[in-house]
Backbone as CSV, one residue per row, in Angstrom:
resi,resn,N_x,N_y,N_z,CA_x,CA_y,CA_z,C_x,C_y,C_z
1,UNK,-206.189,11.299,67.978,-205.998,11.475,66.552,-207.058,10.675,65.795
2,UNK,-207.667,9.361,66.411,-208.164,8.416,65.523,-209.234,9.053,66.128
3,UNK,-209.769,9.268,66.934,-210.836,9.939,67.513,-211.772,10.995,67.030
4,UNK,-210.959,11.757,66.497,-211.295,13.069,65.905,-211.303,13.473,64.468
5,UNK,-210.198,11.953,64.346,-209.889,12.189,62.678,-209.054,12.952,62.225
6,UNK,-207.933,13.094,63.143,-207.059,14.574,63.087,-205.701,13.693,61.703
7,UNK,-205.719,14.572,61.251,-204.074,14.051,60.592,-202.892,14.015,61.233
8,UNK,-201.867,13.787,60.763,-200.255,13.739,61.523,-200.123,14.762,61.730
9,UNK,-200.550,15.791,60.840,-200.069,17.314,60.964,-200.939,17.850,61.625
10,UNK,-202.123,17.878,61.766,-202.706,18.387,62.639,-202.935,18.139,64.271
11,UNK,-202.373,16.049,64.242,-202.193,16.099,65.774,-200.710,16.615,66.078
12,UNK,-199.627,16.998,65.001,-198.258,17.740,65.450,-198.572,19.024,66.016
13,UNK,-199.250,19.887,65.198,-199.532,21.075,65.990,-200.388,21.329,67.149
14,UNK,-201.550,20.389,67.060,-202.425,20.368,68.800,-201.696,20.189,69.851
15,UNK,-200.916,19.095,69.750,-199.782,18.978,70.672,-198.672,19.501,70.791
16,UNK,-198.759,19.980,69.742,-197.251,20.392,69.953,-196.253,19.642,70.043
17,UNK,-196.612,18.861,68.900,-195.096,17.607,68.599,-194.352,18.093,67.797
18,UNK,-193.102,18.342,67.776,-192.343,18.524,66.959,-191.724,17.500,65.520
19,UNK,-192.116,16.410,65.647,-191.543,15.390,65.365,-192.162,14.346,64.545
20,UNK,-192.680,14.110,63.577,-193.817,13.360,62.451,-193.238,11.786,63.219
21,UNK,-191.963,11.217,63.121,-191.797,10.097,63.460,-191.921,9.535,64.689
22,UNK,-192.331,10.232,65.667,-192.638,9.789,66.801,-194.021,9.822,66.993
23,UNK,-194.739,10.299,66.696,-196.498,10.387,66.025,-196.389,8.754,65.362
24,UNK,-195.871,9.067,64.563,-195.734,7.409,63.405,-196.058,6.254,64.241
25,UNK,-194.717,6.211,65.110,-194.224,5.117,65.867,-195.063,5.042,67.069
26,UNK,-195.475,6.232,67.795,-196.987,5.426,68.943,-198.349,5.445,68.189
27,UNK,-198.554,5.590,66.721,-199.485,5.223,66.090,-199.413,3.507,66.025
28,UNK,-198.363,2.745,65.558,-197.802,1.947,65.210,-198.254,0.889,66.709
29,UNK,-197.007,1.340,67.514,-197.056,1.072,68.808,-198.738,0.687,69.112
30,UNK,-199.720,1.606,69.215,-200.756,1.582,69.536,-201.759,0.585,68.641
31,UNK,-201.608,0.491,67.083,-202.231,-0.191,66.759,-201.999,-1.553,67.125
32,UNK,-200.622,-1.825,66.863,-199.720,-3.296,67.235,-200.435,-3.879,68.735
33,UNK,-200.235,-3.469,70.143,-200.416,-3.409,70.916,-201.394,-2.969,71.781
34,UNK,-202.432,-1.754,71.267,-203.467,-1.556,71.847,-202.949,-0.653,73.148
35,UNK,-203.731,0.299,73.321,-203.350,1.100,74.878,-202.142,0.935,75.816
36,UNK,-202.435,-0.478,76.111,-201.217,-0.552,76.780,-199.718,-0.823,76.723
37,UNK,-199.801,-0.846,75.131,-198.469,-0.575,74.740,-197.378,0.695,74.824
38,UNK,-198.428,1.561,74.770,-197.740,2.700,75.289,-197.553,3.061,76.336
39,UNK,-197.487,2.457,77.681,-197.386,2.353,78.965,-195.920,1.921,79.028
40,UNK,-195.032,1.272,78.574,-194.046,0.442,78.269,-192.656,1.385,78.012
41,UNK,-191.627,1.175,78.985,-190.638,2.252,78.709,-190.014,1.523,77.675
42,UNK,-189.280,2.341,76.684,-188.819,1.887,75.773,-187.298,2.131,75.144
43,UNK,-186.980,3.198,76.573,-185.570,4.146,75.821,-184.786,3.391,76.396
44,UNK,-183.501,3.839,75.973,-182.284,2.982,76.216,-182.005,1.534,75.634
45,UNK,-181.138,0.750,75.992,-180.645,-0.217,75.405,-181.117,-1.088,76.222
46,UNK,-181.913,-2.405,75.875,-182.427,-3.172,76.140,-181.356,-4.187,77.490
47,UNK,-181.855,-4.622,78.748,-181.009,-5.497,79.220,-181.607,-6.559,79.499
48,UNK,-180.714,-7.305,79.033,-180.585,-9.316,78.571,-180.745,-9.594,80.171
49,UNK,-180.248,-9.257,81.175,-180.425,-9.617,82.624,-179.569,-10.336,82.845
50,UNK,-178.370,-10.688,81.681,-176.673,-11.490,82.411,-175.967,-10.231,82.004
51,UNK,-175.156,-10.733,83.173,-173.850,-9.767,82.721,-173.108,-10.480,81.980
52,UNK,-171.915,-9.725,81.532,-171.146,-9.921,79.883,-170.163,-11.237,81.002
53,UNK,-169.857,-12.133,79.960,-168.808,-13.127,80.285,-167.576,-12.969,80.235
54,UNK,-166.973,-12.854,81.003,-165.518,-12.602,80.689,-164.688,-13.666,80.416
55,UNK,-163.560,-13.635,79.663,-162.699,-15.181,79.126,-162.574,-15.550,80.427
56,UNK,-162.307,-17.339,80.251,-161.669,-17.820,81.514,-161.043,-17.300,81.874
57,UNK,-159.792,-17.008,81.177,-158.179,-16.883,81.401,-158.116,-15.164,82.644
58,UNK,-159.001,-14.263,81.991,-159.385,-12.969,83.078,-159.798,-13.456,83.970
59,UNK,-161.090,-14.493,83.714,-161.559,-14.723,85.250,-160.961,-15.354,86.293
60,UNK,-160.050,-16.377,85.512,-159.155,-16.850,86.615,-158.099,-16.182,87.512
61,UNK,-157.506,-15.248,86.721,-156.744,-13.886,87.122,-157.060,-13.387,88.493
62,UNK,-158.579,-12.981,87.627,-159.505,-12.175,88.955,-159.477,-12.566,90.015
63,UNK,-159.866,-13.576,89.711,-160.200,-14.909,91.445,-158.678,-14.816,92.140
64,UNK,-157.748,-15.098,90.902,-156.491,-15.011,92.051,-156.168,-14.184,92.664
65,UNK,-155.986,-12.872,92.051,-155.726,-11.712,92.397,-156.977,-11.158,93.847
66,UNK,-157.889,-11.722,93.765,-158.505,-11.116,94.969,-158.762,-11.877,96.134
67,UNK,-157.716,-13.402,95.867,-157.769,-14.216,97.065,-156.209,-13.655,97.807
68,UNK,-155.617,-13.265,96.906,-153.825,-12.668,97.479,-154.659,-11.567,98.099
């Protein structure tokens, strides 16, 4: 697009994007970040890498219940 000088609308139809805001957002993406930002999966809901804490009072439960 920056290449050629194409507009939003004109890189929607070369490609065949349906979608102005997703053009936007790896414009964005790309300036922010440079190339390899768009390498980067991005869907879904982000994971923190802990699992959720459960109250003591369950966890203690748990433990009992799976030492009986």
């Amino acid at each position: 697009m920056r290449e050629e000088g194409l507009s939003l609308s004109e890189t929607m139809r070369r490609f065949n994007i349906n979608c102005l805001g997703i053009i936007k957002r790896w414009e964005r993406i790309y300036l922010e970040e440079g190339p390899e930002g768009l390498a980067v999966e991005r869907r879904g809901r982000k994971n923190t890498g802990q699992p959720a804490k459960l109250p003591k009072e369950i966890e203690e439960d748990l433990i009992a219940e799976n030492q009986r």
